[in-house]
Structure formats: C-alpha cells, structure tokens
N, CA, C and O atoms as CSV, one atom per row, in Angstrom:
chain,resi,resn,atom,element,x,y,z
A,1,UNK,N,N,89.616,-48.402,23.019
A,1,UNK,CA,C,90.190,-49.368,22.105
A,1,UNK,C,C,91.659,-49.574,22.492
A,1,UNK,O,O,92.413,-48.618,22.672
A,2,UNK,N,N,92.143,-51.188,22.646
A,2,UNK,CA,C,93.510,-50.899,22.801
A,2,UNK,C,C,93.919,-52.087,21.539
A,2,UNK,O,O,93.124,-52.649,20.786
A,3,UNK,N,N,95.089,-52.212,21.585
A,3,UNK,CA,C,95.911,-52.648,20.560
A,3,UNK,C,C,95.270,-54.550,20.093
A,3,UNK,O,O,95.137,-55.120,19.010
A,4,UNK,N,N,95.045,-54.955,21.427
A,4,UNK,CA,C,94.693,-56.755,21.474
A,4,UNK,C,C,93.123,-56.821,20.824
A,4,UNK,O,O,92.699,-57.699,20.072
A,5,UNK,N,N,92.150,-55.256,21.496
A,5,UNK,CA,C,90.896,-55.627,20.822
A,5,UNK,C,C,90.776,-54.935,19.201
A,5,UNK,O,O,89.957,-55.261,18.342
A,6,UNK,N,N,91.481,-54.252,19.129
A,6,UNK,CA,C,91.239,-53.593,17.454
A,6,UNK,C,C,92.050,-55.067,16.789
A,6,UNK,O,O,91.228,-55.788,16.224
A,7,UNK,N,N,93.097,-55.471,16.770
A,7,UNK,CA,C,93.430,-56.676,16.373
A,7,UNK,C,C,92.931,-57.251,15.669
A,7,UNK,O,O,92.926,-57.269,14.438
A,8,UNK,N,N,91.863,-58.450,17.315
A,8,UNK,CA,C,90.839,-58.825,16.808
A,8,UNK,C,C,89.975,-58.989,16.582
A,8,UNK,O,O,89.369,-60.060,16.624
A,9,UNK,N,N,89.392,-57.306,16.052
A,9,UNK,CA,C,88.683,-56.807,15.439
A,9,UNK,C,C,88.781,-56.821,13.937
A,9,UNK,O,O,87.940,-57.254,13.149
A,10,UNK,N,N,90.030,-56.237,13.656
A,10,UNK,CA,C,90.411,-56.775,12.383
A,10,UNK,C,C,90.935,-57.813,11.895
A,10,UNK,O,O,91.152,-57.648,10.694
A,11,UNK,N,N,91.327,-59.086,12.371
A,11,UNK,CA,C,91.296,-60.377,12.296
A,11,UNK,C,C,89.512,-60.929,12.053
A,11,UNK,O,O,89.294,-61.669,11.094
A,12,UNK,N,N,88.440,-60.555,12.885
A,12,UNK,CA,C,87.303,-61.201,12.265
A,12,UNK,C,C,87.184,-60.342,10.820
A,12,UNK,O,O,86.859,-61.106,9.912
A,13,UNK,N,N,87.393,-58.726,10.302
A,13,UNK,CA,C,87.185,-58.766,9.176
A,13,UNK,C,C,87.771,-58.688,8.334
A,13,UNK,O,O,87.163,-58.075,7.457
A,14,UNK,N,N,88.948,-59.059,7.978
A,14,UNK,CA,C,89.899,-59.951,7.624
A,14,UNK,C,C,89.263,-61.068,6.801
A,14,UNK,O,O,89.046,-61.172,5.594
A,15,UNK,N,N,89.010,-61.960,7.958
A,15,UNK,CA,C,88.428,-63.115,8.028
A,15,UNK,C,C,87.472,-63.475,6.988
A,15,UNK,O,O,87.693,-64.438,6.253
A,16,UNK,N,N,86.157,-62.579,6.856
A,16,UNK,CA,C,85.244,-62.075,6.401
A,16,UNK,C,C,85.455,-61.627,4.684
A,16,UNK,O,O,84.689,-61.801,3.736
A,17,UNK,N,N,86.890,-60.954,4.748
A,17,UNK,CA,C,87.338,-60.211,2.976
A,17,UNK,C,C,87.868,-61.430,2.400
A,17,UNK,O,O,87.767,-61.570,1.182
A,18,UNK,N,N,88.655,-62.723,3.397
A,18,UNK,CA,C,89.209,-63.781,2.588
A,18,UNK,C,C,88.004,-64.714,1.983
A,18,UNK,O,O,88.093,-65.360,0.938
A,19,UNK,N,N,87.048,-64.666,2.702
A,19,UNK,CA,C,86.506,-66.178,2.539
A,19,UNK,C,C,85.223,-65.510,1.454
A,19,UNK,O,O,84.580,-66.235,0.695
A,20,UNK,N,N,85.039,-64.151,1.553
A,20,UNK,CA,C,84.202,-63.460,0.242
A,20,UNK,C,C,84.766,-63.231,-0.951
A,20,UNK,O,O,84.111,-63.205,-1.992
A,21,UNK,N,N,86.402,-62.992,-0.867
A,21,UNK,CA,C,86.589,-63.327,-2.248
A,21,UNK,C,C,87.846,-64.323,-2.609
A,21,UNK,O,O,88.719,-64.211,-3.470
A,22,UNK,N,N,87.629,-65.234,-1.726
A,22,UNK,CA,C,88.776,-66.705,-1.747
A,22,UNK,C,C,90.085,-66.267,-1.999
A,22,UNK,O,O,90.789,-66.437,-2.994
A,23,UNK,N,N,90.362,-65.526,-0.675
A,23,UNK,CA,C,92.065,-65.480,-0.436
A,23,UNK,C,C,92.196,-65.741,0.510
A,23,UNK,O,O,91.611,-65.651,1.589
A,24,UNK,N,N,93.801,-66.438,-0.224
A,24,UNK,CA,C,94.295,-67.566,0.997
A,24,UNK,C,C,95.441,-66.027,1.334
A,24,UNK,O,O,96.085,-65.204,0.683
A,25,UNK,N,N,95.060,-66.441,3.118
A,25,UNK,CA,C,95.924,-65.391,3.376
A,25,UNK,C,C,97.222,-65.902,4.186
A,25,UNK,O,O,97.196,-66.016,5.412
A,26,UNK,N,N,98.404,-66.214,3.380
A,26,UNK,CA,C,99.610,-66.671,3.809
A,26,UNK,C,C,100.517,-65.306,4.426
A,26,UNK,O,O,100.365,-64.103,4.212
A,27,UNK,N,N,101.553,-66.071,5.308
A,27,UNK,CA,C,102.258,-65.397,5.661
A,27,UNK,C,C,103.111,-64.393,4.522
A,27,UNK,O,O,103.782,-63.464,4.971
A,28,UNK,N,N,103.071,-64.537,3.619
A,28,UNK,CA,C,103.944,-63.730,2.256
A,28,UNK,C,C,102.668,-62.637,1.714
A,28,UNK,O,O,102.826,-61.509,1.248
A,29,UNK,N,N,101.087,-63.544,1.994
A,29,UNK,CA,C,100.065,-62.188,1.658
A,29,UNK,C,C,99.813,-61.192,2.108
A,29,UNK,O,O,99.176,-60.237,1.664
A,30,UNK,N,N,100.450,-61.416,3.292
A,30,UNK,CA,C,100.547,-60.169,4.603
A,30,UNK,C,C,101.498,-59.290,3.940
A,30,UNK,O,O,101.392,-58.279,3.246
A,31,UNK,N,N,102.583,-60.089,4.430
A,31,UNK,CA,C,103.565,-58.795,4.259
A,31,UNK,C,C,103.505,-57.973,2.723
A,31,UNK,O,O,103.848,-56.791,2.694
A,32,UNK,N,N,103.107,-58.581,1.616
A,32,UNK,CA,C,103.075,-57.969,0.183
A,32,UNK,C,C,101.878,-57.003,0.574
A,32,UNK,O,O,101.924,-55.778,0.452
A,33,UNK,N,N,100.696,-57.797,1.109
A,33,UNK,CA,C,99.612,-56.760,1.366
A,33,UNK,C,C,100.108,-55.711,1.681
A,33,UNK,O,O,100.112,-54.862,0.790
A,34,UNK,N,N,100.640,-55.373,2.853
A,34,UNK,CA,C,101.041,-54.508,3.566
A,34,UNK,C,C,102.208,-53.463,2.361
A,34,UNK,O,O,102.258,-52.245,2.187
A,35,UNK,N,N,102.682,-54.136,1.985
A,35,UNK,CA,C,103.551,-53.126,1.025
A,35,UNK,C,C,102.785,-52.699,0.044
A,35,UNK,O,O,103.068,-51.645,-0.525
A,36,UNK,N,N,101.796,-53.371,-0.284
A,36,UNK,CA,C,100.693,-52.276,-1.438
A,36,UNK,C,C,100.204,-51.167,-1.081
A,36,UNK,O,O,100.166,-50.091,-1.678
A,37,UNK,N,N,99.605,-51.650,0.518
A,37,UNK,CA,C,99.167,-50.639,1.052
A,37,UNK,C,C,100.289,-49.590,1.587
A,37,UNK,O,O,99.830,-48.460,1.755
A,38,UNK,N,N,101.477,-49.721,1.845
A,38,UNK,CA,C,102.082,-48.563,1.955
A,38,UNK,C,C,102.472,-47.665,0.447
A,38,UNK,O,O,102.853,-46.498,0.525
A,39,UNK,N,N,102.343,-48.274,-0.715
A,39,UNK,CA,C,102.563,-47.850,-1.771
A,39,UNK,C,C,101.390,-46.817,-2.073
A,39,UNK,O,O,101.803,-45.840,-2.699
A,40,UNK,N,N,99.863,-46.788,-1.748
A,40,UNK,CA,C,98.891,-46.281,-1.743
A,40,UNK,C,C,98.884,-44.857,-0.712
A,40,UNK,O,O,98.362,-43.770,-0.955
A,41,UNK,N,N,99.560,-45.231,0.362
A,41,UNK,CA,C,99.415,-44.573,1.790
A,41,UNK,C,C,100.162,-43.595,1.155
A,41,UNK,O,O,99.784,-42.426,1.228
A,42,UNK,N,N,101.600,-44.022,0.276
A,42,UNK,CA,C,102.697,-42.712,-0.693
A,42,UNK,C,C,101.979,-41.698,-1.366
A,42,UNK,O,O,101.969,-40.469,-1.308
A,43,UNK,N,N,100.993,-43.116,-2.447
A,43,UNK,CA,C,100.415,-42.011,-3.239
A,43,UNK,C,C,99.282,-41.095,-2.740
A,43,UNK,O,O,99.027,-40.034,-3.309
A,44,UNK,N,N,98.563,-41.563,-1.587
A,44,UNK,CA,C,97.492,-40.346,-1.450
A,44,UNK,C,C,98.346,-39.104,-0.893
A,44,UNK,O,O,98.248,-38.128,-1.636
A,45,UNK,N,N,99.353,-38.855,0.503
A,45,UNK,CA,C,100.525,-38.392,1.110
A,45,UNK,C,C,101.048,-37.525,0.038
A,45,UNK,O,O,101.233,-36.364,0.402
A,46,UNK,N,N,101.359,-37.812,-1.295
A,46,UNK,CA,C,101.549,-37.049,-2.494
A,46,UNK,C,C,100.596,-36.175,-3.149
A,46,UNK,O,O,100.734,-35.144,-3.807
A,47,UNK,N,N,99.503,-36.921,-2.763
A,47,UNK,CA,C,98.307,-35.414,-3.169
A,47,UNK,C,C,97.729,-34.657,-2.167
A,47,UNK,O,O,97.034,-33.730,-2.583
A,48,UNK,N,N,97.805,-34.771,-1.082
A,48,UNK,CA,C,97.331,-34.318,-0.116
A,48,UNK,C,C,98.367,-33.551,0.245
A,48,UNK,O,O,98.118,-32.792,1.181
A,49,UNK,N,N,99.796,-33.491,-0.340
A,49,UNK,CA,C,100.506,-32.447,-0.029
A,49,UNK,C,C,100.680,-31.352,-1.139
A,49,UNK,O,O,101.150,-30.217,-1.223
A,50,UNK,N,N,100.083,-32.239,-1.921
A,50,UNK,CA,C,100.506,-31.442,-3.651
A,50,UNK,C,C,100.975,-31.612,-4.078
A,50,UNK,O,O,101.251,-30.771,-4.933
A,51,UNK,N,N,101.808,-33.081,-4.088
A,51,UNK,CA,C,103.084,-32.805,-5.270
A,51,UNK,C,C,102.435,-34.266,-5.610
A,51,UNK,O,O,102.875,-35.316,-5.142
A,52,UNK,N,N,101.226,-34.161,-6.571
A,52,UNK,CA,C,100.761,-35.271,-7.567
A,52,UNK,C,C,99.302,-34.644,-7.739
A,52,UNK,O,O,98.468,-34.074,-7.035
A,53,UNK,N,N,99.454,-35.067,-9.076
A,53,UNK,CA,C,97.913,-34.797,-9.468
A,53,UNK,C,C,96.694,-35.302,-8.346
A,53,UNK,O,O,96.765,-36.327,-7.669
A,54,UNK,N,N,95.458,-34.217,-8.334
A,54,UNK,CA,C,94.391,-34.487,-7.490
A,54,UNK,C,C,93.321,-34.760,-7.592
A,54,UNK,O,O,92.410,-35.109,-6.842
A,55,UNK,N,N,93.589,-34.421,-9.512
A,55,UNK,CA,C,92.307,-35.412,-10.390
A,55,UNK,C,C,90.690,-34.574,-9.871
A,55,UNK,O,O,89.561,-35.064,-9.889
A,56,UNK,N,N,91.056,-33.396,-9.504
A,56,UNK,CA,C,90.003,-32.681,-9.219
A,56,UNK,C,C,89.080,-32.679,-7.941
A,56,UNK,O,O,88.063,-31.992,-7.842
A,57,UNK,N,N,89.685,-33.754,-6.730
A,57,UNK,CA,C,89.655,-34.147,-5.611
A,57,UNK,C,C,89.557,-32.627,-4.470
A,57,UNK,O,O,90.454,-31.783,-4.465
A,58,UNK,N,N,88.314,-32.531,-3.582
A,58,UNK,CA,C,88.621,-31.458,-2.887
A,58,UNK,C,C,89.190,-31.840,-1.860
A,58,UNK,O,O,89.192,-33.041,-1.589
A,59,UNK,N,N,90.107,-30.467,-0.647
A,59,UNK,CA,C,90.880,-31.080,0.243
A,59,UNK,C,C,90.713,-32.090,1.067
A,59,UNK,O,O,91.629,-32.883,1.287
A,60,UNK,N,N,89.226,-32.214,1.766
A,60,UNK,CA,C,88.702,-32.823,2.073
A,60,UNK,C,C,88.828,-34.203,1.804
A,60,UNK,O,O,89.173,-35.040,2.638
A,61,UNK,N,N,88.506,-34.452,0.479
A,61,UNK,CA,C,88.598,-36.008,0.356
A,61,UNK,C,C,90.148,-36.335,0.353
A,61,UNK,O,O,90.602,-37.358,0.865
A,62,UNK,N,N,90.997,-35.267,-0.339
A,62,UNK,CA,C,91.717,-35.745,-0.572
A,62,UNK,C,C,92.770,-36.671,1.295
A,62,UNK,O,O,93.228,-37.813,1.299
A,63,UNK,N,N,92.816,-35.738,2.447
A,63,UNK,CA,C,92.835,-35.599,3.329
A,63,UNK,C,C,91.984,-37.147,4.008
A,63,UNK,O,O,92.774,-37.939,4.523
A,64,UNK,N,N,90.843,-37.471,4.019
A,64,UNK,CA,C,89.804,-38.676,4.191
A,64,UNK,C,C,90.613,-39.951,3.328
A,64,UNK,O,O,90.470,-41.077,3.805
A,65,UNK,N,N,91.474,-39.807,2.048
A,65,UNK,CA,C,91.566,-40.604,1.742
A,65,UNK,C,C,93.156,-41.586,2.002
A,65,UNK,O,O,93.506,-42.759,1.874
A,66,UNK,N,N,93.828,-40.170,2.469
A,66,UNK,CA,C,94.959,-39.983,3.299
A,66,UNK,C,C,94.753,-41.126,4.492
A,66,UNK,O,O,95.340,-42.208,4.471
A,67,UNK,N,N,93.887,-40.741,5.467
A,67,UNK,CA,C,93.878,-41.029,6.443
A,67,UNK,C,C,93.489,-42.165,6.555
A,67,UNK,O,O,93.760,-42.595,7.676
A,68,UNK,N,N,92.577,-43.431,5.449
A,68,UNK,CA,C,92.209,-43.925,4.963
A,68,UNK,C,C,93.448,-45.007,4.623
A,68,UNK,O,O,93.394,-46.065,5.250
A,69,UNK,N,N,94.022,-44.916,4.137
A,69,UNK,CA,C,95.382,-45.276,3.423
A,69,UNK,C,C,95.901,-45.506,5.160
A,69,UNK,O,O,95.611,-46.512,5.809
A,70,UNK,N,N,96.513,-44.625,5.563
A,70,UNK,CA,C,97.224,-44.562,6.915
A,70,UNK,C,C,96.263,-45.727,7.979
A,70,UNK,O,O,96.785,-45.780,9.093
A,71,UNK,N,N,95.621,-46.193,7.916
A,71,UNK,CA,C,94.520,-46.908,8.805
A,71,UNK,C,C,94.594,-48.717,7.761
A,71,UNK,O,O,94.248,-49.787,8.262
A,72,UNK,N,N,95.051,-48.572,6.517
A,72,UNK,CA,C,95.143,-49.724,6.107
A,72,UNK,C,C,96.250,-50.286,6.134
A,72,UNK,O,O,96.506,-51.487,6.211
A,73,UNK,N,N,96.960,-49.357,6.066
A,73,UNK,CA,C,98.632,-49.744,6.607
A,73,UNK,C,C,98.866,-50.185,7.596
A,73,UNK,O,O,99.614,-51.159,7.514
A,74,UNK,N,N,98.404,-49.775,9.092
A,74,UNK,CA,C,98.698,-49.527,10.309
A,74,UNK,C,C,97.352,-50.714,10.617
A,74,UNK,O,O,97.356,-51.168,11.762
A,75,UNK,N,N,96.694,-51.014,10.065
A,75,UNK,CA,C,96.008,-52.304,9.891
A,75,UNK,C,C,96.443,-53.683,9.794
A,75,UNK,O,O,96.149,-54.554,10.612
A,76,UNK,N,N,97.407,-53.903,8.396
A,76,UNK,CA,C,98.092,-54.535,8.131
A,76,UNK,C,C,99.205,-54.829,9.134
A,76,UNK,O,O,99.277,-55.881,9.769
A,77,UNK,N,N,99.764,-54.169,9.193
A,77,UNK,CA,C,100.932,-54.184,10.181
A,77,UNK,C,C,100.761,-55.116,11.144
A,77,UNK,O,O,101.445,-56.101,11.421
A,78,UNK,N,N,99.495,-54.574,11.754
A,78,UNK,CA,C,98.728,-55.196,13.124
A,78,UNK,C,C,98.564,-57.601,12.747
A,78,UNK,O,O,98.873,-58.635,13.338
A,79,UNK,N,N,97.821,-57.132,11.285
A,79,UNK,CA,C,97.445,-58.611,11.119
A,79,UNK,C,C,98.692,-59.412,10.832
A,79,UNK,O,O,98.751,-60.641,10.853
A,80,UNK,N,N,99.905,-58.395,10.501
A,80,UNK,CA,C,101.009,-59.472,10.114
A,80,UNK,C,C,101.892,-59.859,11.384
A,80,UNK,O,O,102.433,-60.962,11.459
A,81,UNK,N,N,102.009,-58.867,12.402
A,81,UNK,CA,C,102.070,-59.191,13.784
A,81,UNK,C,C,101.748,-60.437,14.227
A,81,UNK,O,O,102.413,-61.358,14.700
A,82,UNK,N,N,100.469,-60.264,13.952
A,82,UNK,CA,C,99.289,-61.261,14.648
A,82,UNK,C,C,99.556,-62.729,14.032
A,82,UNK,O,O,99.810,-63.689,14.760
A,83,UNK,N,N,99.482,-62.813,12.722
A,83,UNK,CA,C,100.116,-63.678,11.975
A,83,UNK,C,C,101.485,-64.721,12.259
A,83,UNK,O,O,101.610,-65.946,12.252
A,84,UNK,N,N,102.622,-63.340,12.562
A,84,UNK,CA,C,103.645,-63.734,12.795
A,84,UNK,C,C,104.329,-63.984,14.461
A,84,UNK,O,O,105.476,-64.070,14.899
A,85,UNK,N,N,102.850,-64.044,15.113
A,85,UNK,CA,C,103.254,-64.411,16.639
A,85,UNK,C,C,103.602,-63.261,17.247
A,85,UNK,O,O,103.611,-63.427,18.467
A,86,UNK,N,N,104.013,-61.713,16.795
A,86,UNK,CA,C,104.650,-60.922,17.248
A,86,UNK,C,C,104.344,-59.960,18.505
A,86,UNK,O,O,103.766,-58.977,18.040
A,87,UNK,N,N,104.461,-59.851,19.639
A,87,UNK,CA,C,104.215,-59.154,20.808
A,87,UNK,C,C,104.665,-57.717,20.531
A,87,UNK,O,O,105.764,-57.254,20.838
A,88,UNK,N,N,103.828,-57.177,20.009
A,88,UNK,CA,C,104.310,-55.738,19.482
A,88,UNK,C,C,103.899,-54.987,21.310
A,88,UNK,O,O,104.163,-53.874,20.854
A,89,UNK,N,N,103.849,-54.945,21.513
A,89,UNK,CA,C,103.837,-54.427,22.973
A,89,UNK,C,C,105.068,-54.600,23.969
A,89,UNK,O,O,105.283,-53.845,24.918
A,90,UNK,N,N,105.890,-55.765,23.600
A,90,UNK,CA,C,106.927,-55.976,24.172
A,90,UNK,C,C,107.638,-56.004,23.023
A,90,UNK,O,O,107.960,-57.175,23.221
A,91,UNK,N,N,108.093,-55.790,22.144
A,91,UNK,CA,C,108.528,-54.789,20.747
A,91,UNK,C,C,108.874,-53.564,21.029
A,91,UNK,O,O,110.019,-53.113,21.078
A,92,UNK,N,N,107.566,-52.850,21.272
A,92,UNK,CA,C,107.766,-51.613,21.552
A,92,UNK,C,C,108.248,-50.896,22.274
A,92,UNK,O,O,108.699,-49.754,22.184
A,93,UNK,N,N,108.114,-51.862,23.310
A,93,UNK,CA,C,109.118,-51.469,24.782
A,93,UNK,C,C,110.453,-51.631,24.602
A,93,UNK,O,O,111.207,-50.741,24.994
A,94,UNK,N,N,110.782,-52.379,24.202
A,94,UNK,CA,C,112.003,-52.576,23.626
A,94,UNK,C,C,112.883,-51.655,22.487
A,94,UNK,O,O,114.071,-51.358,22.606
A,95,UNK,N,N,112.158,-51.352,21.569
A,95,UNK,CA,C,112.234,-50.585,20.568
A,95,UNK,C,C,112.650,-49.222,20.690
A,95,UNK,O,O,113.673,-48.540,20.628
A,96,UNK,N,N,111.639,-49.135,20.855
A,96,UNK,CA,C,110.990,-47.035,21.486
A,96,UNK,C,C,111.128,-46.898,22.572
A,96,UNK,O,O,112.190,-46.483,23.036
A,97,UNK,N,N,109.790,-47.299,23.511
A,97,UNK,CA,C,110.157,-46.699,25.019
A,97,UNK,C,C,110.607,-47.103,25.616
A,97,UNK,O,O,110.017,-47.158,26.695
A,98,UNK,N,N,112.379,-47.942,25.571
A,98,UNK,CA,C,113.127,-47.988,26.236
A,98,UNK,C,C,113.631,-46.151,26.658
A,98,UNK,O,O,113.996,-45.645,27.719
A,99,UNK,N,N,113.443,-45.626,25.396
A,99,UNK,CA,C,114.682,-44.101,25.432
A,99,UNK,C,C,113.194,-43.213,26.216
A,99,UNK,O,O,113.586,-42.124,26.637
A,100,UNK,N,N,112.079,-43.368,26.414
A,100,UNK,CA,C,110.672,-42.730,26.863
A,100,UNK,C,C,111.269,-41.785,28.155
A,100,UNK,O,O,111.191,-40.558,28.208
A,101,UNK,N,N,111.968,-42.794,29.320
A,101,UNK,CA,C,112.553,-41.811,30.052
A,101,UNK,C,C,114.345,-41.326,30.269
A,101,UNK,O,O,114.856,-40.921,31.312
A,102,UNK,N,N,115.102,-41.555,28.770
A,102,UNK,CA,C,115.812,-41.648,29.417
A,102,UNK,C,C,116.414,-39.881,29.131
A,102,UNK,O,O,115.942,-39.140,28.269
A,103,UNK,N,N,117.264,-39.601,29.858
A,103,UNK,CA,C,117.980,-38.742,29.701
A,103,UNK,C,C,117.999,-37.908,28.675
A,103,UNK,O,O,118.403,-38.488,27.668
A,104,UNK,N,N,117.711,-36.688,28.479
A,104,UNK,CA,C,117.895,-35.883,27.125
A,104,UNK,C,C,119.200,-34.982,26.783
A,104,UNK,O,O,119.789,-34.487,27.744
A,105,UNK,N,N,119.624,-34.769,25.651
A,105,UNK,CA,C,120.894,-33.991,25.918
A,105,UNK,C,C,120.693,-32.595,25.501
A,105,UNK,O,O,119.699,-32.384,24.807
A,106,UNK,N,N,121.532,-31.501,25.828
A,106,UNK,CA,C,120.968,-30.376,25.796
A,106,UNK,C,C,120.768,-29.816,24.483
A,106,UNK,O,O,120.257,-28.741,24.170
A,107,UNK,N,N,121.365,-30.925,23.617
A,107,UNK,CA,C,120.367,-30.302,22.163
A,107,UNK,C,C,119.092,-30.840,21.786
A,107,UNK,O,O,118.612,-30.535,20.694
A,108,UNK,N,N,118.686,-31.363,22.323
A,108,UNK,CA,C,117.420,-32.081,22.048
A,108,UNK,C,C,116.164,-31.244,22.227
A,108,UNK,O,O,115.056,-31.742,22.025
C-alpha cells in the first residue's frame, strides 16, 4: 500500500458514505471532519491510557478503538489533502525529511 493507492481507496469510500447519507462534502467538511475526528482520537488516547473513564471497556477494545480513531484521523487528513490539491509527498520532503540526513549534534 502506498500513500496515492490508500487515497484512492478512501476517496471511493468516501464517496460511497456521502451519497448514502447525502453529504455534501465541501472543502470546510473536511477540515471540521477531520477535527471531530481528532477530538475522538483525544478521547479514546485518554482511556487507553487511563486517565478517563472506560465504561467497563477491556484493554483490548479499548486499544482497537484507539487505533481506530488514529486511522480516521490519518484518513481524513489524506482526503483533505486530496481535496485541497496537496502533494503531501513533496510536503513531506520538504517538511521532515529535509533534516532525514542531516547532521546530528552530540546531544541528540
């Protein structure tokens, strides 16, 4: 799997969640989407570490639902990219692994 086919992968089901329950998915539904879902990604992250109720949840789920959360986020992200024209690949290079090789200092 790389970054262009999970995409649009999740662009066809996407596609699929708007037109089953008639959302229009604008550039502002993205990005809010995306902040719900990081608001969710908080709260499971909070029980899965313990510091929020677990409602009787074993580690397991709680952990599944974690990861769950983390995959809708990092989902989103992807479709608002996609949305917004964004070359997250040349982003990233830019971003991050510009420093990938550079020089470390001896506190590092």
């Amino acid at each position: 799997m790389n970054i262009h086919s999970l995409t649009a992968d999740l662009q066809d089901v996407a596609h699929q969640y708007a037109r089953r329950f008639s959302i229009n998915r604008t550039p502002d539904w993205h990005v809010m989407k995306l902040s719900e879902e990081l608001g969710e990604l908080i709260q499971s992250y909070l029980k899965v570490t313990g510091r929020a109720r677990t409602d009787g949840q074993a580690p397991e789920a709680l952990r599944q639902a974690f990861e769950d959360e983390l995959a809708d986020v990092i989902g989103m992200a992807l479709l608002l990219a996609k949305d917004q024209d964004v070359d997250l690949e040349r982003a990233f290079k830019r971003k991050w692994l510009v420093y990938h090789d550079a020089p470390r200092s001896v506190t590092d």
